[in-house]
C-alpha positions as CSV (number, residue, x, y, z in Angstrom):
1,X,-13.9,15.3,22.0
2,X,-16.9,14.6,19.5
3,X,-17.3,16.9,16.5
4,X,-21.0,17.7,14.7
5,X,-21.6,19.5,12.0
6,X,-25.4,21.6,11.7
7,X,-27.4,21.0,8.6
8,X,-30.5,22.3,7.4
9,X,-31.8,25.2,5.0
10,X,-31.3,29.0,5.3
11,X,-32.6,31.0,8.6
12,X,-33.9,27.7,10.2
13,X,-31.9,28.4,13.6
14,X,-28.8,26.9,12.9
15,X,-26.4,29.3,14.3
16,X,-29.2,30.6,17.1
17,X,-29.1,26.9,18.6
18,X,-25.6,26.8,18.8
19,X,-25.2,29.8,20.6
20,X,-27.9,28.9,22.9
21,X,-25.6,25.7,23.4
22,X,-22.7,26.8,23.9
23,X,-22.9,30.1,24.6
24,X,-20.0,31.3,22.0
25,X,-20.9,33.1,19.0
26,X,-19.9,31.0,15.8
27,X,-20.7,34.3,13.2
28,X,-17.0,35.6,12.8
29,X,-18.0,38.3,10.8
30,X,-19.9,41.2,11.4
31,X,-21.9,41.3,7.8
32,X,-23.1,37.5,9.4
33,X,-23.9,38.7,12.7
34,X,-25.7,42.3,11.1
35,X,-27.8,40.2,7.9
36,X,-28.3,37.2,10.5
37,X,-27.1,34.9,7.3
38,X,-24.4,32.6,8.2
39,X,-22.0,32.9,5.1
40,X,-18.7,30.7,6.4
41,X,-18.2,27.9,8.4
42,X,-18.2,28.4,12.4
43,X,-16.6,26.8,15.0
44,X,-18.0,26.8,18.7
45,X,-18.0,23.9,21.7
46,X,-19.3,23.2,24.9
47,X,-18.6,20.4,27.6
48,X,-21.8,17.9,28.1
49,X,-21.8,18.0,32.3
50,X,-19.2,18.5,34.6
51,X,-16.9,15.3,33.5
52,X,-18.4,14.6,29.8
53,X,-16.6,15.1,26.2
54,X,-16.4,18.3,24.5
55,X,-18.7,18.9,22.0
56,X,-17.5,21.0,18.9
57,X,-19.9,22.0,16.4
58,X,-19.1,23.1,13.0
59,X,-21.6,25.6,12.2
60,X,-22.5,25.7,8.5
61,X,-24.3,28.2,5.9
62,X,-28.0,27.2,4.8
63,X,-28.1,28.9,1.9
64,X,-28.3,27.6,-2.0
65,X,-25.0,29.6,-2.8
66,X,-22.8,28.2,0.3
67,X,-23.6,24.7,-0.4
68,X,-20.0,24.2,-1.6
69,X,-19.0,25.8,2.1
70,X,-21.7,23.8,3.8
71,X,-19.9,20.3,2.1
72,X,-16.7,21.6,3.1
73,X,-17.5,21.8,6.8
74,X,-19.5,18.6,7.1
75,X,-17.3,16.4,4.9
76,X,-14.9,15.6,7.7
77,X,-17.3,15.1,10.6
78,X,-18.9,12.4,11.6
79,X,-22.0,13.4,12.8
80,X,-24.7,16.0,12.4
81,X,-27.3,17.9,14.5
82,X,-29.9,18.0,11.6
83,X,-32.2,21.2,12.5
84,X,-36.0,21.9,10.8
85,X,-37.8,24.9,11.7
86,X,-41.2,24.3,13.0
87,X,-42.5,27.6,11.7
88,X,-41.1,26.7,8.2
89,X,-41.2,23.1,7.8
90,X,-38.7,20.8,5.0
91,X,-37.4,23.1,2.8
92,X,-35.7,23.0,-0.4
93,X,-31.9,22.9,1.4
94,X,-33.3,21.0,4.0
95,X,-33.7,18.4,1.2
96,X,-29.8,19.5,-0.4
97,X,-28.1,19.2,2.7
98,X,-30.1,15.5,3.4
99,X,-28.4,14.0,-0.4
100,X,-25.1,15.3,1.0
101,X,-25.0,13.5,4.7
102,X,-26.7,10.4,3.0
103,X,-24.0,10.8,-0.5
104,X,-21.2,11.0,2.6
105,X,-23.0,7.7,4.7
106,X,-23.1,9.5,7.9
107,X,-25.0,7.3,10.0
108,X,-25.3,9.6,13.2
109,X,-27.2,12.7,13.5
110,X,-30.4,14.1,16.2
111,X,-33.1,16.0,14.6
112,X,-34.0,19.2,16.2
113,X,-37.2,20.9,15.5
114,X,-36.6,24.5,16.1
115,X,-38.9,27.8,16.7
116,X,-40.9,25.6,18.9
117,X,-42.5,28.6,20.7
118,X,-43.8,29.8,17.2
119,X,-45.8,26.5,15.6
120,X,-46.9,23.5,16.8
121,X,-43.6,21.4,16.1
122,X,-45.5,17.8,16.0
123,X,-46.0,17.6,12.0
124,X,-43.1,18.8,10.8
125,X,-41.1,16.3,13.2
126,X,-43.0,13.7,11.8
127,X,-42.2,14.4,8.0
128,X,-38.7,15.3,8.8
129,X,-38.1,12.2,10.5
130,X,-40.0,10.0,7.8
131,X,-37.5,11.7,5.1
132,X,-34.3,11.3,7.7
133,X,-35.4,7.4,7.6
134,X,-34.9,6.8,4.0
135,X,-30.9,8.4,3.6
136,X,-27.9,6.6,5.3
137,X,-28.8,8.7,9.0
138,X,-31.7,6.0,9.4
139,X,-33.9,6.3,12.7
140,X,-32.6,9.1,14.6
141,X,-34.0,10.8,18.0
142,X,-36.1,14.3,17.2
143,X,-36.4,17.0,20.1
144,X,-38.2,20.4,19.5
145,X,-36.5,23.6,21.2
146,X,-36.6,26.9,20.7
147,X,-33.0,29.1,21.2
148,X,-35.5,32.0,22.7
149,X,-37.1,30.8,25.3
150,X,-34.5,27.7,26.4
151,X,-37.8,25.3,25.9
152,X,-36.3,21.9,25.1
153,X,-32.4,22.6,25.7
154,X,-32.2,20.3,28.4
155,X,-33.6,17.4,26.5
156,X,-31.2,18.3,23.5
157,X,-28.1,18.1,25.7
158,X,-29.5,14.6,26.8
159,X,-29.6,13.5,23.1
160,X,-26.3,15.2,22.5
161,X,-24.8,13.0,25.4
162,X,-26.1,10.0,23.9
163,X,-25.0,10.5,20.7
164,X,-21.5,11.2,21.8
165,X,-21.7,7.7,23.8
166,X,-22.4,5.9,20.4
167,X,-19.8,7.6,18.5
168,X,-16.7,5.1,17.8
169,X,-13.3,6.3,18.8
170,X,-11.2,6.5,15.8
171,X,-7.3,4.8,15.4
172,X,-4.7,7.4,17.4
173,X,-2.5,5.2,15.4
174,X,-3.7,5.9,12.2
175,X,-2.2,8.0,8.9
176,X,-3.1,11.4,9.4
177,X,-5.2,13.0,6.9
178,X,-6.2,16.7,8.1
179,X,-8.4,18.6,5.1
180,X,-8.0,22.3,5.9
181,X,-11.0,24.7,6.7
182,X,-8.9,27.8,7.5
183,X,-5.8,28.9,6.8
184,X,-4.3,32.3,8.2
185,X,-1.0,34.5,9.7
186,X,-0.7,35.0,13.1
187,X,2.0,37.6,14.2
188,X,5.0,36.1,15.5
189,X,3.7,32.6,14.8
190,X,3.8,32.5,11.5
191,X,0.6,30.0,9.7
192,X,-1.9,28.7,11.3
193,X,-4.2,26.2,9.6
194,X,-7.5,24.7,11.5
195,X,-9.3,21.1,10.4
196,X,-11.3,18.3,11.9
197,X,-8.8,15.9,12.5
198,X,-10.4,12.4,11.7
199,X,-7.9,9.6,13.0
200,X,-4.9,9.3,14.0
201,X,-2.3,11.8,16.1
202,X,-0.6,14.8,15.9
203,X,2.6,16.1,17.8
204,X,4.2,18.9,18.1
205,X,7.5,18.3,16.1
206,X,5.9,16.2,13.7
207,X,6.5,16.7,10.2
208,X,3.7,16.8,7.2
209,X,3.3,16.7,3.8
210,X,1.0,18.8,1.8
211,X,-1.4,17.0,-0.1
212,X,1.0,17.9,-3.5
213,X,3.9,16.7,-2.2
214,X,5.5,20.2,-2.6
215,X,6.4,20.8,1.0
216,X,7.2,19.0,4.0
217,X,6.3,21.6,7.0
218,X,7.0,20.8,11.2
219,X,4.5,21.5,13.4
220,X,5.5,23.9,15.6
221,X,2.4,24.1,18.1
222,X,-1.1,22.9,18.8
223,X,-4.1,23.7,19.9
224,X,-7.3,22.2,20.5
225,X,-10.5,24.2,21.4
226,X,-8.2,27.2,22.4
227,X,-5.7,25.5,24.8
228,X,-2.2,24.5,24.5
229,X,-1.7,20.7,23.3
230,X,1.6,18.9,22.8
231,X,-0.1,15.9,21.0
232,X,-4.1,15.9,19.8
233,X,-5.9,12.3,18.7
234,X,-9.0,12.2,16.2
235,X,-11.5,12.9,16.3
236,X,-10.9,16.8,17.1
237,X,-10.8,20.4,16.1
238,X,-7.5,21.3,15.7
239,X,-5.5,24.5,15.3
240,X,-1.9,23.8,13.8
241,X,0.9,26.1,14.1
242,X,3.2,24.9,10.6
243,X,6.7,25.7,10.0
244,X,8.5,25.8,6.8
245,X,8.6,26.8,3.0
246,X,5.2,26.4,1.2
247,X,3.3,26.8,4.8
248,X,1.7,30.7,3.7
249,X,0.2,29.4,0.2
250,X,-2.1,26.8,2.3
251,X,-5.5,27.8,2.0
252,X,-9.3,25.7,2.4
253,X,-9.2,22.7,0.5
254,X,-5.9,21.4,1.0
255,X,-4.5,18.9,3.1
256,X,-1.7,17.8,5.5
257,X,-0.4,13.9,6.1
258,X,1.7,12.2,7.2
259,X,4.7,11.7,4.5
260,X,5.2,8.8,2.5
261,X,1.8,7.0,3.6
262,X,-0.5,8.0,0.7
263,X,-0.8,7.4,-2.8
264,X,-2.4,10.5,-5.0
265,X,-4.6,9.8,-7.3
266,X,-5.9,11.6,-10.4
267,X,-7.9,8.7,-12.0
268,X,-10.3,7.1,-10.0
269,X,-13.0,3.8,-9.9
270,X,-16.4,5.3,-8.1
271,X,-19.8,3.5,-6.9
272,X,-22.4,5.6,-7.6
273,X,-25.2,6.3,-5.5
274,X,-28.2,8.5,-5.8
275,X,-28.8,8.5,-9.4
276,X,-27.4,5.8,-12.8
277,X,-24.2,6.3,-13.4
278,X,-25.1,7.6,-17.0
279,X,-27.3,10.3,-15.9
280,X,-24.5,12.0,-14.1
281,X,-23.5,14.9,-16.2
282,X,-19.7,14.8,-18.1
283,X,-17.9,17.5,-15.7
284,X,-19.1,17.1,-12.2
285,X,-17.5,18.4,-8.9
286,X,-15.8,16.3,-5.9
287,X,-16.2,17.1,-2.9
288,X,-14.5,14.9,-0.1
289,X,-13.0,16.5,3.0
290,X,-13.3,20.2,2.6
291,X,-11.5,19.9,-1.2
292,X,-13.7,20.8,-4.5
293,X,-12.2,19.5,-7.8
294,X,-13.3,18.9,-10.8
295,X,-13.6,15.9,-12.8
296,X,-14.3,14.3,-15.8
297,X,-17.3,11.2,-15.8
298,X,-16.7,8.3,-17.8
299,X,-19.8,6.1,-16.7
300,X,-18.7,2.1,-16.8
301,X,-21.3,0.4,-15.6
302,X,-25.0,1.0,-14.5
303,X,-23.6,2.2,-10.9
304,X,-20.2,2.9,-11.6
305,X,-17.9,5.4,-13.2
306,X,-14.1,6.7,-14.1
307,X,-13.4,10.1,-12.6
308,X,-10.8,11.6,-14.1
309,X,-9.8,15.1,-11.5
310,X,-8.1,18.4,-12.2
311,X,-6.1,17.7,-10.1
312,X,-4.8,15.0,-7.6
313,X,-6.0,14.1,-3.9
314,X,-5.1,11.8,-1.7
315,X,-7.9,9.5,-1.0
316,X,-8.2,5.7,-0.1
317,X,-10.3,2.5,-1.1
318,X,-13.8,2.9,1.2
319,X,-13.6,7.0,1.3
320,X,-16.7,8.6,0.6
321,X,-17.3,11.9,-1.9
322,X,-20.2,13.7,-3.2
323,X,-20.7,14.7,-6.9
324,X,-22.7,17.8,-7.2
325,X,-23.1,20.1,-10.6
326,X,-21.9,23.6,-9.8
327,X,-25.1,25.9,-10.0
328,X,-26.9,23.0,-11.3
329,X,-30.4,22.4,-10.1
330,X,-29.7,18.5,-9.8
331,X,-29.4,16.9,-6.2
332,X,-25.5,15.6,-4.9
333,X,-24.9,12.2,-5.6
334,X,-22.4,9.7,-3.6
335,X,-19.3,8.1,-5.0
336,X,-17.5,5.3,-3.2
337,X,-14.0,4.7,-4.1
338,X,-13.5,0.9,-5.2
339,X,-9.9,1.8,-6.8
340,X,-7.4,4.6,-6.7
341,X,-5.1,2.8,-9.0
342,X,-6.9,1.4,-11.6
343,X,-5.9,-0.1,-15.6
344,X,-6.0,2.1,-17.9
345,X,-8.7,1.6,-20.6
346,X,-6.7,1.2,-24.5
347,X,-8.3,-1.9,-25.9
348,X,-12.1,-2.2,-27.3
349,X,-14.4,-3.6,-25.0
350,X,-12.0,-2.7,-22.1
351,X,-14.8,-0.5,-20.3
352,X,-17.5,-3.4,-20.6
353,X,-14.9,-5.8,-19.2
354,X,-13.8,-3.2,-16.3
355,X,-17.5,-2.9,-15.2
356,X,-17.9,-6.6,-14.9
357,X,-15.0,-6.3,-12.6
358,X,-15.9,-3.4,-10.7
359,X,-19.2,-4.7,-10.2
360,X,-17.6,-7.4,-7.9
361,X,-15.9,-4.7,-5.4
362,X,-17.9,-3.3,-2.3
363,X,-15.8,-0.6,-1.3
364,X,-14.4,-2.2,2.1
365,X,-11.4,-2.8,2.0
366,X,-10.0,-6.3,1.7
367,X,-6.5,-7.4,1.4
368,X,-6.7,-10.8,0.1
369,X,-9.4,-10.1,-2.5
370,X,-7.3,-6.9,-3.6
371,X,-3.5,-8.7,-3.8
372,X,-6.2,-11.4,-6.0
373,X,-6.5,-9.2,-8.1
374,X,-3.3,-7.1,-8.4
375,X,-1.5,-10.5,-8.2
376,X,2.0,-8.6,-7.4
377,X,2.0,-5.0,-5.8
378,X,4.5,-3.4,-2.6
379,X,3.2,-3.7,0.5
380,X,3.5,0.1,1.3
381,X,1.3,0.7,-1.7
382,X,-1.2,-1.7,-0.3
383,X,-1.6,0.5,3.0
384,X,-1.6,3.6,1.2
385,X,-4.7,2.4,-0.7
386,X,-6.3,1.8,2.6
387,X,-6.0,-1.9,2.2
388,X,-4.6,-4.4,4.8
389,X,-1.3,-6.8,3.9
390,X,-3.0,-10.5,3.7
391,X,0.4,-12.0,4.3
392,X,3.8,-11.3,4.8
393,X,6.2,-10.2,1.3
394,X,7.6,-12.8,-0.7
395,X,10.6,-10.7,-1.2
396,X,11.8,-6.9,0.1
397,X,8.0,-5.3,0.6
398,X,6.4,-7.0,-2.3
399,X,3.3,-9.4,-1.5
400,X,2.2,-11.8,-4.3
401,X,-0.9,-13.9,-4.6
402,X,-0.3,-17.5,-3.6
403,X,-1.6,-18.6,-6.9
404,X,-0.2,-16.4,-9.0
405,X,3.3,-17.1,-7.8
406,X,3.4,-21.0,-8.0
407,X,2.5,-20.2,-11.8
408,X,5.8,-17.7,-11.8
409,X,7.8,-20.5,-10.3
410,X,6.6,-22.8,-12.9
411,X,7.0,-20.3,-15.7
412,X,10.5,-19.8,-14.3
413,X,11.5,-23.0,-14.2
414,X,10.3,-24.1,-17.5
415,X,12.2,-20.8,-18.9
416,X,15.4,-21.9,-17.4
417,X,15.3,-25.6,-18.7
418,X,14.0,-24.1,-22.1
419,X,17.3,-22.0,-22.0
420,X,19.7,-24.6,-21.4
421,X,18.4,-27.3,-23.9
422,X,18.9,-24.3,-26.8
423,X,22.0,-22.9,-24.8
424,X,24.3,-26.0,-23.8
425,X,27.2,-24.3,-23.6
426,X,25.6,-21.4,-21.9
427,X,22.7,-23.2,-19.7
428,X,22.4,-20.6,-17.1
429,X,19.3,-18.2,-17.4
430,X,20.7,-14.6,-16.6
431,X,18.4,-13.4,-13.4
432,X,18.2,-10.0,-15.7
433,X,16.6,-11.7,-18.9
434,X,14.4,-14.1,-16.4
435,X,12.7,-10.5,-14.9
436,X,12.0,-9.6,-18.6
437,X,10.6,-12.6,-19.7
438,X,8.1,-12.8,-17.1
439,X,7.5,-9.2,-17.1
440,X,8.4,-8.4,-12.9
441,X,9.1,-5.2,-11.5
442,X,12.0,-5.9,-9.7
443,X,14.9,-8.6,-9.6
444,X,14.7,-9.6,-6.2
445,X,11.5,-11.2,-7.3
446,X,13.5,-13.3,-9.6
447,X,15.9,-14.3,-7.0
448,X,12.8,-15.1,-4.3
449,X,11.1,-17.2,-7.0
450,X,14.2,-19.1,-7.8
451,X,15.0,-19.6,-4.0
452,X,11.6,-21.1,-3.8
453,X,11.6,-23.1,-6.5
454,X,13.5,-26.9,-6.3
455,X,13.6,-27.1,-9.7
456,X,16.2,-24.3,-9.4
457,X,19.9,-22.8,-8.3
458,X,21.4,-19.6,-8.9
459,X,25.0,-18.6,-9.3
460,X,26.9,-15.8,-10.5
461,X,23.5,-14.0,-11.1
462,X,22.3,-17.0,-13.1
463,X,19.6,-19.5,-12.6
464,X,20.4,-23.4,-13.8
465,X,18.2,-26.0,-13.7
466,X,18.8,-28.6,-10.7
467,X,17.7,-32.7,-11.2
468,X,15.9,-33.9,-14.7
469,X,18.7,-34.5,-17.8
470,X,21.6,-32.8,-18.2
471,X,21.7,-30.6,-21.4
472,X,23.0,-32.9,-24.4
473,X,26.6,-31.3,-25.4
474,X,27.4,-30.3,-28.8
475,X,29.4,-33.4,-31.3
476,X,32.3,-30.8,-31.0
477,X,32.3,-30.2,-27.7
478,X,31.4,-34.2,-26.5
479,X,34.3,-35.0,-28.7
480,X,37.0,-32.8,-26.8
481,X,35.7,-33.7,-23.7
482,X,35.7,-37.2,-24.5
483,X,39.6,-36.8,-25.0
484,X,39.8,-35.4,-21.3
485,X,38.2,-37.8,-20.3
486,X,40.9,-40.4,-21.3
487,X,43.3,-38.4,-20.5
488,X,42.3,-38.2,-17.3
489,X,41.6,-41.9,-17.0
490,X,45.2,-42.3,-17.1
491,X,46.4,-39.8,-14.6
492,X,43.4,-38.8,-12.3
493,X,44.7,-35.9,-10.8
494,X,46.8,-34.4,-13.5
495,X,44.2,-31.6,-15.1
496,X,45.0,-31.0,-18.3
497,X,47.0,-27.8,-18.8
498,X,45.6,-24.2,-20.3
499,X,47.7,-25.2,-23.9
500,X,46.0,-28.9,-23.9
501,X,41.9,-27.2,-23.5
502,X,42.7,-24.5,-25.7
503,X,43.8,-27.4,-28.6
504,X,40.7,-29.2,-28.0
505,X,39.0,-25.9,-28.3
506,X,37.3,-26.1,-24.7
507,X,36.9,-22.4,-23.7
508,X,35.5,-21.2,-20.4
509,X,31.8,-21.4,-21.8
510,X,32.5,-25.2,-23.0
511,X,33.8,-26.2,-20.1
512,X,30.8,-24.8,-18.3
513,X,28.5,-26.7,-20.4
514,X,30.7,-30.1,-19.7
515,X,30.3,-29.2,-15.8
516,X,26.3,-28.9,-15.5
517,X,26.4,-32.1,-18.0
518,X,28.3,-33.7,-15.2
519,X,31.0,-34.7,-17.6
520,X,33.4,-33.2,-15.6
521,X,34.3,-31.7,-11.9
522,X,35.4,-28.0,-11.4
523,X,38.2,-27.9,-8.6
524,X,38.8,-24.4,-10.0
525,X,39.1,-21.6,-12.8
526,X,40.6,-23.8,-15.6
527,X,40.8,-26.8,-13.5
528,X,38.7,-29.9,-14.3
529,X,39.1,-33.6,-13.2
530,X,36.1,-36.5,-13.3
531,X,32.8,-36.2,-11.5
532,X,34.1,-38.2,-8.2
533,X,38.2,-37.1,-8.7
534,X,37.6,-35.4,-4.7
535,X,35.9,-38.6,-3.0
536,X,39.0,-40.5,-4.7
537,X,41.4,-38.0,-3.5
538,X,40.6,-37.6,-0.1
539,X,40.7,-41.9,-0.1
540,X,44.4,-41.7,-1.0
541,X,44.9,-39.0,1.5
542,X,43.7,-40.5,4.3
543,X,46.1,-43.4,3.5
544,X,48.8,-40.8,4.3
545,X,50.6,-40.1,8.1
546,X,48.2,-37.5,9.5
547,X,48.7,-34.8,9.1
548,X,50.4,-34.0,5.7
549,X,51.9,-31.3,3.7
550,X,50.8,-29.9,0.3
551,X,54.2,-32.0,-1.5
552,X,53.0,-35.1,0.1
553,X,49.8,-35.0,-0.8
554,X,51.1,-34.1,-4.2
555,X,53.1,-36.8,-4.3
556,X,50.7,-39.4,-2.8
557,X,48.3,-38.4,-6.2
558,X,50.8,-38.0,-8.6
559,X,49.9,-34.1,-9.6
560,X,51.6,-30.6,-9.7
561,X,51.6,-28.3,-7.6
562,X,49.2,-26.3,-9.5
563,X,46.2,-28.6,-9.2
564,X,47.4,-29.8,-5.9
565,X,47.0,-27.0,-3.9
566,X,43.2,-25.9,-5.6
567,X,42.6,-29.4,-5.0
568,X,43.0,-29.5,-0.8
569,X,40.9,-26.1,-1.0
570,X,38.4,-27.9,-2.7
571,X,38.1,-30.8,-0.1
572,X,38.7,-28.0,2.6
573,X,35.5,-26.6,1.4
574,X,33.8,-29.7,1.3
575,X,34.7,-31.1,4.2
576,X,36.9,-34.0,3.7
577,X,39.7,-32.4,5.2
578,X,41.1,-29.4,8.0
579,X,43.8,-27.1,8.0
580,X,46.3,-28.1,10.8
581,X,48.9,-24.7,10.7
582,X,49.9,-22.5,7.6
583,X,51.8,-25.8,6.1
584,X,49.8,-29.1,7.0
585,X,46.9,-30.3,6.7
586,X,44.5,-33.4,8.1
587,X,41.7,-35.5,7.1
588,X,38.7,-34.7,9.0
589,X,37.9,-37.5,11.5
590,X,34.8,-38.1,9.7
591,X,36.2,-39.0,6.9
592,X,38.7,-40.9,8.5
593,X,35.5,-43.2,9.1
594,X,34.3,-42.7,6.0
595,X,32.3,-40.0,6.4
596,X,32.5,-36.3,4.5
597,X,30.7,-34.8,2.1
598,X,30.8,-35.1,-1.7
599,X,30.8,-33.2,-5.0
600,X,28.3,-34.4,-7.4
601,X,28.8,-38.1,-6.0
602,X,28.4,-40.2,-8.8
603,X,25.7,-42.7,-9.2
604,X,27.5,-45.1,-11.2
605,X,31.5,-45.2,-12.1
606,X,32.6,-42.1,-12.3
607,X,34.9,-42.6,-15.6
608,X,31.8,-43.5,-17.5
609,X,30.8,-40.9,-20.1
610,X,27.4,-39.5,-19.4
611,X,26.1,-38.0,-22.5
């Protein structure tokens, strides 16, 4: 199906030509079809030959009052059949309804000359067209008719034909965005609501959000140009049957999408076309779709401008508006959205700066230029600004500039090694405080950044610092560890017990500083031996018969019990030796050849202090 809207000024044929098109009346009302005025919007198709599209037209009023009605009927569409009466000539709507198509961009449109049979059509075709030329409908094809005699119909249809050839075919994919026209009860069905719908697809048994988020409503039926549809693709005329609380206070102006794929925005970031942004008056209204709202101008820059609406609307980086004074005698104006997100505006000099910015955008969306200059925003909020991902998330759904974070990771790592030269006996950056410092939404970003960055580990929801020196240990601290040390020296593999730390006065958060020093080796929770103890272990174990039980190798390293059994766990972890049943164990055969893997192996001897 194609969808065109009429445009032109008061009793210039609009509805007349239709009619003779299609041969359906698009005056619903009987004051319209008595005062020959068209006062609402109209809806009437035909098909263009045996096997071509539908055609829908949305019939609009001409008149100065209904130009709020006539925006709200050709703000979806995405063409227009532009009509001039011959009799009349360019008129002062004709000229109103021209600075909305060309505020919306709407590229496509035919020019009909109407009331051929009563004036010589030739000169007003010629200044319509020369007028036509100069908006955003450029060169277009002109025919003159007249809906009385039939004169020129045929030719019409032609151009009609044509147009629909040249007439994209929208996403079926795409978000759904339907901007109500009508809105009404029918018996036993409940509401129905009837839009131009744009892009994408509707189903029966889909389920939509109003545009205020205050109701989700299931589409119990469609139709489409009076027949039965189980699914309808953009672009098309569509009547919705809507289930569910909230469906009977819809009404003209409001919208339908698909949940959870929009943002709504009340603050906006226009380019302005038509007129300098500081001509525009202070309180303005919108019009995009078939909404009205008013809004607040704050002109930026010499085309651009903050909107501030009454209330919020669901729109997308690229959409289209018009500004137009209510009752005002000034012509519409276009609006472009460049942001529907943008900084708020505290400091002095903060408009001046946002202009320079905004003077940068185009309006077409682009993903890597946007996440440039977000730096860090959620995927999902990305599409719902109309914006393609650039690249895939860095963590969860969050995408991140490339340059902006290799400066986290370096921030990150210089904040960890910060922390554990004035922490020693604490050294490990808690992810929590990391995400404050560098001001980040969420913590997974701290644990991506980490994971990315060499510099780093994490453990226990802590990020150390991996390579470089190891923090210098406290005199207080170096001296107890010192007498570990030579205790140890003595008896490898007999950890000092609980009483003999706590004498020292090495608690859990010294011994953790003596550890990423490299002073000494974990095995486990209140278990310590030298940096190299398990490569020297699993050498005097692999002297024993193979395999061996926990007393032998207790007594083949002269230990207890208590650090001999955290001790084969250790070296089971680490490879240097296998469980053989519940009671024995065996050096891995690797390690019988001098292979396995160890713990901190030590570059020099391991006895030697390294403070």
């Amino acid at each position: 199906m194609r969808v065109l809207a009429t445009a032109g000024h008061v009793d210039h044929g609009k509805s007349a030509l239709v009619r003779a098109l299609t041969g359906m009346e698009p005056d619903r009302y009987e004051e319209e079809r008595r005062r020959g005025l068209t006062l609402d919007l109209g809806f009437v198709w035909t098909r263009l030959g045996p096997d071509g599209d539908h055609l829908a037209f949305v019939d609009v009023p001409g008149h100065e009052r209904f130009v709020p009605t006539m925006l709200a009927g050709v703000g979806p569409v995405p063409a227009v059949l532009f009509v001039v009466a011959a009799d009349q000539g360019w008129q002062q709507q004709s000229e109103e309804h021209l600075a909305v198509l060309d505020a919306l961009g709407v590229r496509h449109a035919v020019l009909v000359v109407t009331r051929s049979d009563l004036a010589d059509p030739d000169a007003v075709r010629a200044e319509s067209l020369d007028r036509l030329a100069r908006s955003s409908l450029g060169k277009v094809p002109a025919v003159a008719v007249s809906a009385v005699t039939g004169a020129g119909l045929d030719d019409l249809r032609r151009e009609l034909a044509r147009l629909a050839g040249e007439l994209t075919d929208p996403d079926p994919d795409a978000d759904v965005r339907l901007w109500l026209d009508r809105a009404f009860s029918v018996r036993g069905h409940g509401t129905v609501v009837t839009g131009t719908l744009g892009a994408g697809t509707l189903r029966v048994g889909d389920r939509l959000v109003t545009g205020d988020g205050s109701a989700v409503l299931r589409v119990r039926g469609l139709q489409t140009l009076h027949e039965d549809r189980t699914a309808v693709s953009g672009v098309a005329r569509v009547a919705v049957n809507l289930h569910g609380r909230g469906a009977d206070g819809l009404r003209r102006g409001h919208v339908l999408l698909t949940p959870d794929r929009w943002l709504h925005s009340e603050v906006l970031d226009v380019r302005i076309t038509g007129e300098p942004a500081a001509d525009l008056p202070r309180r303005v209204t919108l019009h995009i779709g078939t909404a009205a709202v008013p809004v607040t101008v704050r002109p930026l820059g010499e085309d651009t401008a903050r909107l501030t609406l009454a209330r919020s609307l669901p729109l997308r980086v690229g959409d289209r508006a018009v500004l137009r004074e209510p009752g005002g005698t000034r012509m519409p104006c276009g609006a472009t959205v460049l942001d529907v997100r943008p900084p708020r505006l505290t400091r002095r000099g903060a408009g001046r700066a946002r202009a320079a910015e905004l003077a940068a955008l185009t309006g077409r969306p682009d993903g890597a230029a946007e996440l440039r200059r977000r730096r860090l925003i959620r995927r999902a909020d990305l599409l719902a600004m109309g914006i393609p991902a650039p690249a895939e998330p860095v963590a969860g759904d969050w995408l991140a500039d490339r340059t902006y974070w290799t400066a986290l990771q370096d921030r990150l790592a210089g904040a960890v090694e910060r922390h554990a030269r004035e922490h020693p006996l604490d050294p490990g950056l808690p992810a929590e405080a990391a995400r404050r410092l560098l001001g980040l939404p969420d913590r997974a970003l701290v644990d991506a950044l980490a994971d990315a960055t060499p510099r780093l580990r994490t453990g226990q929801g802590r990020l150390y610092a991996t390579g470089g020196t190891p923090p210098a240990l406290p005199p207080p601290v170096r001296a107890a560890v010192d007498a570990v040390r030579e205790d140890l020296a003595r008896t490898p593999f007999r950890a000092p017990e609980a009483g003999r730390l706590a004498q020292l006065g090495l608690d859990r958060r010294a011994l953790a500083a003596a550890v990423t020093a490299g002073a000494l080796l974990r095995i486990a929770d209140g278990i310590v031996l030298l940096p190299g103890a398990d490569a020297e272990a699993a050498a005097v174990l692999r002297t024993l018969p193979q395999p061996f039980t926990v007393q032998e190798a207790r007594r083949a390293l002269d230990t207890t019990r208590r650090v001999a059994v955290p001790l084969l766990e250790f070296l089971d972890a680490r490879g240097h030796t296998e469980r053989v049943d519940d009671r024995r164990r065996r050096c891995r055969a690797e390690a019988l050849n001098g292979g396995g893997r160890e713990s901190n192996p030590p570059a020099r001897d391991p006895r030697a202090p390294r403070f």
